[in-house]
N, C-alpha and C positions, 0 to 999 in steps of 0.2 A: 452717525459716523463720527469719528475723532482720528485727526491728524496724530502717527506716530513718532513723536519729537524726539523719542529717545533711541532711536532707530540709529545703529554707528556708522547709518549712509551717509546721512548728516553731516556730521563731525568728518569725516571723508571729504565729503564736494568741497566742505567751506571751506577745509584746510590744505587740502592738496589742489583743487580744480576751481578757487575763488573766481577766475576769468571767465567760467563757463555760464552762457548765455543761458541755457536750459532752467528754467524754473523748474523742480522736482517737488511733488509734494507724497506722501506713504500714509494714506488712508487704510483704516481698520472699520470694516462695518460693523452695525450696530442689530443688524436683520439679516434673514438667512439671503443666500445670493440669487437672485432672479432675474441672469440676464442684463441684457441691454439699460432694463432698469436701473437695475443697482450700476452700473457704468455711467448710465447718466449723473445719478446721484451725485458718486464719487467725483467727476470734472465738477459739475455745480459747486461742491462743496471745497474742492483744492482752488477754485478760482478766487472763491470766498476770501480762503488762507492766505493764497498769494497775496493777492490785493492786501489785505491785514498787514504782510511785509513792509508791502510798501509803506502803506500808512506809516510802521512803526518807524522804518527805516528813516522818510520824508522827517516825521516828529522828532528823533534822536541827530538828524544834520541841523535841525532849525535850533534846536537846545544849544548844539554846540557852535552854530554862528551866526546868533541872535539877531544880525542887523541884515541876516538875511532873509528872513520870516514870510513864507507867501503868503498872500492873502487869504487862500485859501486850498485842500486840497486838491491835487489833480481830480479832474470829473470823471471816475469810475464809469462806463455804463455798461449794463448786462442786457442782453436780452436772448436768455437761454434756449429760448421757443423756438427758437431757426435753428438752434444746431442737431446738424445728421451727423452720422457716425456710419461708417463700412468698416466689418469685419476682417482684418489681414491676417497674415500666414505670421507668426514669431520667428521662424528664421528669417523672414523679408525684413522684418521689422528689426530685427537684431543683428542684422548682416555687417562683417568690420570690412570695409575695404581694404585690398593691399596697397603700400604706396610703390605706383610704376618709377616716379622718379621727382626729384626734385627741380624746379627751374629758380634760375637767378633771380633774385632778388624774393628768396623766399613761398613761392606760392607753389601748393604740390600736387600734382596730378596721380589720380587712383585709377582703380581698373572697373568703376564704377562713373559714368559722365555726372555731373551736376547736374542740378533737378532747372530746367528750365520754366522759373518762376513766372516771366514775364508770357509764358504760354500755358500759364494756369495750374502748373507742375507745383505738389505741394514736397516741401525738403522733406525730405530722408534723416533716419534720427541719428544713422551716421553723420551726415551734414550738420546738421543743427549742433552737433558735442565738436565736432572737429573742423569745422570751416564759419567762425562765427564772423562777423563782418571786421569786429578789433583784433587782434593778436592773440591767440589764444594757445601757446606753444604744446599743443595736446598730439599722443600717437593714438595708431590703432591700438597699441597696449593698452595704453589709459582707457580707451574706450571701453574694452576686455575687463578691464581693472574692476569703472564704475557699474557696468553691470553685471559681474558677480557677487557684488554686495548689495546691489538690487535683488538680484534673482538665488539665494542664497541654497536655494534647493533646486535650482538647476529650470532649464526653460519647457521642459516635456508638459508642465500643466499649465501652462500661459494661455490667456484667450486675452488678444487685443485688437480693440479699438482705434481707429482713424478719427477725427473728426473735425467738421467744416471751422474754420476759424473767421465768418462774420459775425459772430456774435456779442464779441466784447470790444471796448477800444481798445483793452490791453493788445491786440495784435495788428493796431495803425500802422506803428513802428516797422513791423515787418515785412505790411504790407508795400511800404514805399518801396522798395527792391528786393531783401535780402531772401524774404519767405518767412513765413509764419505758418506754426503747428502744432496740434492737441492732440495727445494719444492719451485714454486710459489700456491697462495693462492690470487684468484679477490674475492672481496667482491664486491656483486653487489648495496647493499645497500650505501655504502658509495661511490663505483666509484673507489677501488683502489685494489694497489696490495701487499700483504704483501711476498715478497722473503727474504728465510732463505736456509745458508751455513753453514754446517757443518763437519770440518773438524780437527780430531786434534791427537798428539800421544803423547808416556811420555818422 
């Protein structure tokens, strides 16, 4: 497999959506598609990515303020052998909420309830782009926006992925309240895989 870098989703998130919590990563397989398999492949190998972000990311802050250098990196750990995956419907998966109304001081309620986390509910991938724990001043358009450059040939050939999120410590974070989430998503028209990580707290 190989991450598609030159993909203009990219250049999109970073530059219009830098707030957004969603780690995306646009895998291209290297073997023909087999299912569940190759799904699993694809998260294994976008966690990989990610993580590599950080890394870079952590090394290009310590470059530039030298006398803040940690000892060493965060302790990455995988352990991919627990993660399940349940097959969902892509309109559930894609669904934009309307907004019913706005309340003072900012916080806005949909016609959609919040996924209640602390009862094991895992967030919605509406949730995770538009209600992230920081400020994240995103609509349901924007949401509309990032996945039509996702899904560029339209959603009729999607087959997606749900999947358990104990298996890295990349999703601690999320765990303490806000919710944390892993979808892959094959698109069979285009041949690829869009995987999204979702994890974050305040």
């Amino acid at each position: 497999m190989h991450e598609l870098t030159q993909d203009p989703f990219y250049e999109l998130i970073d530059k219009e959506y830098g707030r957004c919590v969603i780690d995306y990563c646009l895998v291209a397989p290297d073997a023909p598609y087999r299912g569940i398999r190759s799904h699993r492949e694809a998260v294994l190998f976008a966690m990989l990515k990610v993580i590599e972000r950080y890394l870079v990311d952590q090394r290009a802050s310590e470059e530039r303020w030298a006398d803040k250098v940690a000892d060493d990196f965060y302790p990455w750990s995988l352990d991919f052998g627990k993660a399940e995956a349940h097959r969902i419907d892509p309109g559930e998966f894609l669904f934009v909420p309307k907004i019913v109304r706005k309340i003072k001081g900012g916080a806005t309620i949909y016609d959609r309830k919040d996924p209640d986390v602390d009862a094991g509910e895992q967030i919605p991938y509406w949730y995770a782009f538009l209600e992230p724990p920081q400020w994240f001043d995103a609509t349901p358009e924007d949401f509309e926006r990032v996945n039509d450059a996702l899904f560029p040939e339209g959603t009729d050939a999607l087959e997606v992925y749900e999947w358990t999120t104990d298996w890295s410590n990349y999703f601690d974070a999320g765990h303490e309240w806000w919710g944390a989430a892993c979808w892959s998503v094959y698109d069979k028209h285009l041949d690829r895989f869009v995987v999204l990580f979702a994890s974050a707290t305040d």
